[in-house]
N, C-alpha and C positions, 0 to 999 in steps of 0.2 A: 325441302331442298337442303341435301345436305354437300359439307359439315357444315358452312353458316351461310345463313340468306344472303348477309354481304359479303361472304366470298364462298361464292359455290363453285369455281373452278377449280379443276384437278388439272396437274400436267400432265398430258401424255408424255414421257421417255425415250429416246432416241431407238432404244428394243421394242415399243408400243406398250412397254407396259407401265403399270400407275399403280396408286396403293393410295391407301388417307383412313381416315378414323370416322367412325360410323359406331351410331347406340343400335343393340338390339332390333332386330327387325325379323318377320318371317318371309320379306321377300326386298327384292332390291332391282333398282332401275337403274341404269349408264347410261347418258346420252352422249354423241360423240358431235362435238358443234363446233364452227364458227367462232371466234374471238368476241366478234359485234354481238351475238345471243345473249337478250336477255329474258332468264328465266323466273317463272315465277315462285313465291316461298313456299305455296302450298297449290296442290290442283289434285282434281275430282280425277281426272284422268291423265296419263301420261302425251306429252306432245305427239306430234306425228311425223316422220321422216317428211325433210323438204324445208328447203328455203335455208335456214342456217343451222337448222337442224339434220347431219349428215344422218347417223346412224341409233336406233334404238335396241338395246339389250335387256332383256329380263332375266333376274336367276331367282327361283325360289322354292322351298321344299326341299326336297332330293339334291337338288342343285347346288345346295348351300353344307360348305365344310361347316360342320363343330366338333369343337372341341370337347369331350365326354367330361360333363361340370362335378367337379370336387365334392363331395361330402361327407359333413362332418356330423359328429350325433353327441349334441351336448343340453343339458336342461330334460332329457327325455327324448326330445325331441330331431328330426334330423333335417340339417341345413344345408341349404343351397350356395356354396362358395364363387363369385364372381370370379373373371379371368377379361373380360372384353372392355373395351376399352370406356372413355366416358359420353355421356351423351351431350348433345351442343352446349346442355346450359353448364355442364364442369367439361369442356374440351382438354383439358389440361390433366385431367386425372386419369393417370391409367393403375388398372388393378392386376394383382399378381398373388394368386391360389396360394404360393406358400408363404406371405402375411397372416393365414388365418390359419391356426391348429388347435387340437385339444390335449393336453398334458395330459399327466399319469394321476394324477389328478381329479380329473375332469375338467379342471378349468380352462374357459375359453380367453385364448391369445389369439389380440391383433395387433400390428404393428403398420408405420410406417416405414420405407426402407428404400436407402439410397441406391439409386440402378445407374444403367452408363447415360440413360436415357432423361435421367432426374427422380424424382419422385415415386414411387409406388404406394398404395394404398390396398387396402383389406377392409372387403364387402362381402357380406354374407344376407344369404333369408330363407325362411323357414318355407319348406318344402310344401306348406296347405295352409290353408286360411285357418283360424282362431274363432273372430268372429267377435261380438261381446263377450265381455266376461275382463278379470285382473290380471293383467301383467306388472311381472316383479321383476328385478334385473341388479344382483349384487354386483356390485363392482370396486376395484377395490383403486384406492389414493390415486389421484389424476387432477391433482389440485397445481401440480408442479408441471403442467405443460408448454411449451414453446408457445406463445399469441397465435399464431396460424395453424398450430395443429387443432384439427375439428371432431370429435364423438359425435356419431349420431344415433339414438334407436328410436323406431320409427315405427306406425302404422302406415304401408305406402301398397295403393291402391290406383293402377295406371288404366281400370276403365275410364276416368275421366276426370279431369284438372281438378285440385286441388283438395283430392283426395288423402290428405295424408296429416297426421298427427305424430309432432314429435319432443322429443328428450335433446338437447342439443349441448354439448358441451367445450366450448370455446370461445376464446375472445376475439375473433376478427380480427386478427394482427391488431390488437391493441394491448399495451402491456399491463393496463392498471382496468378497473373497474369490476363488474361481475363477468363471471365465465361463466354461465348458464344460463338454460331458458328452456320454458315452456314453451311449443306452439302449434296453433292448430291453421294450418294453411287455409287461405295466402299470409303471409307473413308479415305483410304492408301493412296490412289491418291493422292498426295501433291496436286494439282490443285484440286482437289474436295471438297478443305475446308476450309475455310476463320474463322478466330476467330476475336472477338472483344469484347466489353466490355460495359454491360447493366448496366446503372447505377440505381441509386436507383429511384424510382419513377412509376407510370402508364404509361406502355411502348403495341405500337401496334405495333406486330407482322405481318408481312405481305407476301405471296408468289404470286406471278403475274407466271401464267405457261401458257406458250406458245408452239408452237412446236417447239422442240429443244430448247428451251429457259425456265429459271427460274430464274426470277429475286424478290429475296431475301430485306425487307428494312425493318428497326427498327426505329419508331418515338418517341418523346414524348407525351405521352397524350392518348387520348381515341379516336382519330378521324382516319376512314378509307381515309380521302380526301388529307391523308399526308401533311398538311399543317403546322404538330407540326416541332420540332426541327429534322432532322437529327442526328441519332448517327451510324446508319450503311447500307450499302447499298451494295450489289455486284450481279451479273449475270453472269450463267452459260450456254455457249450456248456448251456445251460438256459431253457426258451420259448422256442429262436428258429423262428420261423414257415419251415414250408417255402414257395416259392412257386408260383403259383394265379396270381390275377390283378392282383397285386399291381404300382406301376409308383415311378417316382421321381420325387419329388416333393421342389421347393425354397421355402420360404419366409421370408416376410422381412415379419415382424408386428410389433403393439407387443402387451408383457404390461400388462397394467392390472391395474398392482399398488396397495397404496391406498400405496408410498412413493413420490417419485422418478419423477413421471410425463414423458412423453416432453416435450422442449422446442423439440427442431428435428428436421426433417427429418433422414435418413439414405440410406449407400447403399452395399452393395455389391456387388462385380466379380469375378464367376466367371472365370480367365482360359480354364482349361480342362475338359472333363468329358471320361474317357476311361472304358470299357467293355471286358474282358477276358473274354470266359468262360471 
């Protein structure tokens, strides 16, 4: 049920027509109901016209507008640039294709960026699966960000919950403490989540995935040989997801925390992405 279980009503409009925000789908349901209707948050099958359910609509396949998705080709590699909006559990975040580009360069820029609407965000992911093997990720000084601005790079795999292994870099609108963390979904899991503290500087990001195994390390400097400084390092040989179809995935969102909300734009610069299997 969407957008949220506790409020799944849309207005009809005095024109008959309606709009609302919706994650990714390859097909999509309307029902046209009664006020008194209530539905349920998830079901096997769609209801049936009758009783306070007026009218049932299906659009899907052919049916369905898209928009022809952005890409960029950075690290070797070529990337899938988000444009749609966010799904129930960040309702708030919407994405916008030109937050993400790649300089002359090559280096990959994302940004946060203020719209009439509020916020924008820059989401990207790699066009085919990896799989096991080492992910590297330079990035350069993000030591200096607003508390609610969030990095994320991720292993994220939507065959099935809690699929996904991440890099996270933010404080949760809080102003002091550490701004990073390791974590291998769910996140609740005390054992599934290590924080520590990125300092300022050109920092390489790194996941080594093995089976059953993810070993997580933060260096100084631009080098995948890790022979910079250690600043963080842990291994997780518990939930880590093997891979299916899982791809990589970079983000660069606001947390809408009720502290310390976002005040200026932001941006950071991937310099490199490298791939080992």
């Amino acid at each position: 049920m969407q957008p949220l279980a506790d409020k799944p009503f849309t207005r009809v409009l005095p024109d008959s027509s309606w709009k609302n925000s919706i994650h990714p789908g390859s097909a999509y349901a309307a029902l046209l109901v009664d006020l008194g209707y209530s539905p349920p948050s998830t079901a096997r099958v769609l209801p049936q016209t009758g009783g306070a359910v007026r009218a049932v609509a299906v659009a899907e396949g052919p049916a369905l507008p898209h928009q022809p998705a952005k890409k960029l080709r950075f690290g070797g590699y070529e990337w899938e640039v988000r444009q749609t909006p966010g799904s129930p559990a960040e309702l708030r975040t919407m994405y916008d294709q030109a937050n993400a580009w790649v300089d002359e360069n090559g280096f990959l820029h994302l940004r946060v960026a203020r719209s009439s609407g509020g916020w924008t965000s820059a989401d990207l992911s790699l066009a085919r699966s990896l799989g096991y093997g080492s992910y590297h990720f330079v990035v350069r000084d993000i030591s200096d960000l607003e508390p609610c601005a969030a990095l994320s790079i991720s292993t994220r795999d939507d065959s099935g919950p809690y699929r996904e292994m991440n890099i996270q870099i933010s404080r949760w609108g809080q102003t002091g403490g550490k701004n990073a963390q390791y974590v291998v979904q769910p996140y609740f899991v005390p054992a599934n989540m290590v924080r520590f503290l990125a300092p300022a500087g050109t920092l390489t990001y790194s996941l080594s995935w093995e089976p059953g195994r993810a070993s997580f390390r933060t260096v100084r400097g631009s080098g995948a040989d890790g022979k910079g400084e250690m600043i963080a390092a842990h291994t997780f040989t518990s939930g880590v997801p093997a891979p299916e179809t899982e791809s990589v995935r970079l983000t660069f969102s606001v947390f809408y925390g009720k502290h310390n909300p976002l005040r200026h734009g932001a941006e950071v610069i991937f310099e490199k992405f490298e791939y080992l299997p």
